[in-house]
Every structure is written in C-alpha cells, then in structure tokens.
C-alpha positions as CSV (number, residue, x, y, z in Angstrom):
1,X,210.3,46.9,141.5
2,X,213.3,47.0,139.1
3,X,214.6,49.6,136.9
4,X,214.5,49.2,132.9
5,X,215.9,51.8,131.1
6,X,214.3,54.8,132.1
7,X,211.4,53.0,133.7
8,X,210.7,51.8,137.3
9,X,208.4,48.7,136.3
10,X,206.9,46.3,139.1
11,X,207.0,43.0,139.4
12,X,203.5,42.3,139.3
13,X,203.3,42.9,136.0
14,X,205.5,39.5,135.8
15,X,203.6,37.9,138.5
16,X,200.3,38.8,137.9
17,X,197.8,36.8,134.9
18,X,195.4,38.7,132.5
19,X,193.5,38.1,129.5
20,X,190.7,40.4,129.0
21,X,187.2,37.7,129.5
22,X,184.8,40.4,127.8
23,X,182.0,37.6,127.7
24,X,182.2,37.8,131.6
25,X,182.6,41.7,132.2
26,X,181.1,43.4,128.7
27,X,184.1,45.7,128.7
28,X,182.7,47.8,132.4
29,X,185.9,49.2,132.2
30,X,185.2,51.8,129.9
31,X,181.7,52.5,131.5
32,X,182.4,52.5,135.2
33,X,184.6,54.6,137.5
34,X,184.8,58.3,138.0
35,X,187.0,59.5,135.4
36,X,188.2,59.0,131.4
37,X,190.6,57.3,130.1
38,X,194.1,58.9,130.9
39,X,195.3,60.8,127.5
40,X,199.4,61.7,126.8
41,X,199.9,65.8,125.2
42,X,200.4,64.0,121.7
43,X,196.8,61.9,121.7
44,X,195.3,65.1,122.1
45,X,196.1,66.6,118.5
46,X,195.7,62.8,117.0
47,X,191.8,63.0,119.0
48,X,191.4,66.4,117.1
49,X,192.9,65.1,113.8
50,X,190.7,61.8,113.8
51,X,187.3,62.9,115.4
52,X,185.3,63.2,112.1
53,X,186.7,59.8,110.9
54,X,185.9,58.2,114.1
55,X,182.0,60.5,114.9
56,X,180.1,58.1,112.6
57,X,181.1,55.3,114.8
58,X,180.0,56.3,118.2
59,X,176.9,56.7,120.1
60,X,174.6,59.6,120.1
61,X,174.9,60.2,123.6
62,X,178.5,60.3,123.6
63,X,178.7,62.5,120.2
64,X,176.7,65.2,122.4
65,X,178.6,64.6,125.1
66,X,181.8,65.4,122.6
67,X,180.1,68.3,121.1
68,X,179.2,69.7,124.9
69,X,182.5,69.1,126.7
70,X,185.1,68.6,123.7
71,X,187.1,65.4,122.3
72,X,188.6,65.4,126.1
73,X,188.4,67.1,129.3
74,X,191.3,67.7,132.3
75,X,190.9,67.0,135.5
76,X,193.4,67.5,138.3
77,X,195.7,68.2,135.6
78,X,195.3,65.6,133.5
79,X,193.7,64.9,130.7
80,X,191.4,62.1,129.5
81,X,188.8,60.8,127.5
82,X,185.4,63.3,127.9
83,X,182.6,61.3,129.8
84,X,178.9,61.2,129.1
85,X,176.7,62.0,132.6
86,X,180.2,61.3,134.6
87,X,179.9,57.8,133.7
88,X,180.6,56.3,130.3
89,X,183.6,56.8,128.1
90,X,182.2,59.2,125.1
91,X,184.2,57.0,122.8
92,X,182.0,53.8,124.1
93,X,179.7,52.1,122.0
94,X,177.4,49.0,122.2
95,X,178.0,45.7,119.9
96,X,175.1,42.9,119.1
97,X,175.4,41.4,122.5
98,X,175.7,44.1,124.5
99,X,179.7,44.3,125.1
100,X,181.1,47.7,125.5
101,X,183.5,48.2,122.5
102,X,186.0,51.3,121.7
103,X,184.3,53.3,118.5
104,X,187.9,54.7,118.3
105,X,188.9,50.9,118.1
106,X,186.1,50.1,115.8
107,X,187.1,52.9,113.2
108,X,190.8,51.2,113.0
109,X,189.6,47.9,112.8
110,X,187.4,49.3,109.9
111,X,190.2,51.3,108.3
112,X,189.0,54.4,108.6
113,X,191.8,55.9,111.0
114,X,195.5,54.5,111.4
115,X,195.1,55.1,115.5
116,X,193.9,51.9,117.3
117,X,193.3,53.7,120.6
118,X,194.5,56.2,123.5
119,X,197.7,54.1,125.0
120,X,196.4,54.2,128.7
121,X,193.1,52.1,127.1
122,X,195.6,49.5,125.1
123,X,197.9,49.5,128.1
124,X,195.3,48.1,130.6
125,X,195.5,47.0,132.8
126,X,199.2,48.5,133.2
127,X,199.1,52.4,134.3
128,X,202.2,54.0,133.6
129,X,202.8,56.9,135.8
130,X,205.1,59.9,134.5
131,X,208.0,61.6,136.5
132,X,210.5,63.9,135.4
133,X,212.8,60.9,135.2
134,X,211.2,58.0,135.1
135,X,207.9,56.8,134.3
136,X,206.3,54.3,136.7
137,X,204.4,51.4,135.3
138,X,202.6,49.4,137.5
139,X,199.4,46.5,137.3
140,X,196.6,48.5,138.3
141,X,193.8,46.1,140.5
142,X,190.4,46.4,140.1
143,X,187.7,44.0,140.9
144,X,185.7,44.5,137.8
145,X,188.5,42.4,136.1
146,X,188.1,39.8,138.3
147,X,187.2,37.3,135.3
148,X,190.1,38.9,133.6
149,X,192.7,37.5,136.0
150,X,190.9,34.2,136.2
151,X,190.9,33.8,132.5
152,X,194.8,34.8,132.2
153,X,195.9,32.3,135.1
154,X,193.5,29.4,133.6
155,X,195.9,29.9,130.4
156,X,199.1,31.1,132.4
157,X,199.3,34.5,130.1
158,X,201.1,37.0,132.6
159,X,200.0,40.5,132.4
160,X,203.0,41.7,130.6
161,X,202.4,38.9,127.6
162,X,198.6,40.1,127.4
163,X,199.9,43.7,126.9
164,X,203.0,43.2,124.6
165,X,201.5,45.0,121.6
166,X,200.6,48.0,124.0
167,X,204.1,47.9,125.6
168,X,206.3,47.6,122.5
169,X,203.7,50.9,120.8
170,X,204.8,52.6,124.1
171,X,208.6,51.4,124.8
172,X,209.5,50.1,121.7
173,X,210.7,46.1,120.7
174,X,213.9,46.3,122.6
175,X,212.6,47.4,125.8
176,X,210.1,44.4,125.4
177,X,213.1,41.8,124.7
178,X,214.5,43.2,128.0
179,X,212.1,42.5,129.8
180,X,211.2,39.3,128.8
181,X,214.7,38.7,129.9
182,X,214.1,39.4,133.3
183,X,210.7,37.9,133.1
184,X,212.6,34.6,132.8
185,X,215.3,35.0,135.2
186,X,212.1,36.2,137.7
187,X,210.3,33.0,136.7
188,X,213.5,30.9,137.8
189,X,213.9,32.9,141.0
C-alpha cells in the first residue's frame, strides 16, 4: 500500500493485468453476485435526473424492477444500483450476441444523457472504499474475471492503465500522473 494524496491505493493495482474479455465472460459482472452496483450520494440525484432519458433503453424486467423498488436501493447503509429478483443489475440489458451491456452506458454512447455510468461500474475492477480521511482503493478479485486478467497479462495492460479514464473521472489528471510515477519507479523496483 502507499499513500497518494488523500488516498491509501494498493499495489496490486500496479501489479495486477486487466482488460475486460467480454467475448469470454458476456459482462456476468453486472448479472451475478448478491448486490448492485455501489452508488456515491451525488449519482443518486444524476439516477433521478436521467431515468426517463435512459428508461427507453433498458429491459422490461428491469424497468419493473425500477418502478417496484426505485432507481436504487440501500443496503447495509449503502446504496446501489436496484436489482431485478436479487440477481441482475436493473440497468442491464442484452446486445445481438447475448453480452450483458450498461442501458445507462448505451444511452451515453447514444447521446441521449451526458453520464456514462455509476463510477463504482467504470472503476472495475478497482473498489474504492471511503473513510473519514482517506479513501481506500484497492483491485477487487473475482473469478468471473478470470478471462479479464488473462487477456490484460497477454497484452501487459496493468489494471490501473485499463481504468485510467475511470480514475482520472474520480481523482482527477494529476492524481493519475502521480501515480503513473510511482507505477514506474514500482516497475524498476
């Protein structure tokens, strides 16, 4: 772990290789586990703000899953994207081959909202926890992106580099260039 600025950022983030393999997986991510997508206060009014912009892009069953629950839920205290039967993100939809895509996602690429996503999603597979001081960000493991990691060290793309858009929307560009920094000196070490 090192500190940069007022983060606490582990080295695996360095050390690790990602590159999303969606051919191999068909994005489970956002249909498996227990629990939504992690959502900061401030994505909470941009949800609100954006829903009927984004509703004509998603699913049925996730619309009435929307309508049912809300645009997000909380558990244990936090708040995240609302799931449909526990399972799939409500935001998930379906392309041509069967690939889970983000209809939030799909609405930006489209133009029809200036949003791409909720930060945890765009983030992954970094988690950033939040103290009073400091947040924590961290590679989060999880076999389903086993294709992920073997596609990122096949072209030698270390998590951090996969996630740089996502990290600079979250840190900003000079946090970024300090890390590279000490992405190099870690590399020479």
């Amino acid at each position: 772990m090192f500190q940069l600025g007022k983060t606490i950022v582990s080295e695996e983030i360095i050390e690790k290789d990602f590159v999303c393999n969606l051919s191999a997986c068909k994005g489970k991510c956002c249909i498996d586990g227990e629990a939504g997508a992690p959502l900061d206060e401030d994505e909470l009014l941009i949800l609100m703000d954006i829903y009927p912009k984004v509703k004509p892009f998603l699913r049925q069953e996730g619309i009435e899953a929307i309508e049912d629950q809300g645009l997000f839920t909380m558990d244990e205290g936090e708040y995240e994207t609302t799931l449909i039967d526990g399972k799939d993100c409500a935001y998930s939809i379906f392309d041509a081959n069967n690939t889970v895509k983000c209809g939030i996602e799909e609405a930006y690429n489209q133009g029809a909202i200036d949003w791409k996503k909720p930060i945890s999603c765009h983030l992954y597979p970094i988690r950033i926890t939040e103290y009073s001081e400091f947040s924590a960000v961290n590679y989060h493991k999880w076999p389903i992106c086993d294709d992920a990691c073997t596609l990122g060290a096949a072209l030698q793309v270390p998590v951090y580099k996969f996630v740089k858009e996502a990290l600079i929307r979250k840190f900003g560009e000079d946090w970024y260039m300090e890390l590279e920094k000490i992405a190099k000196n870690h590399v020479k070490q």
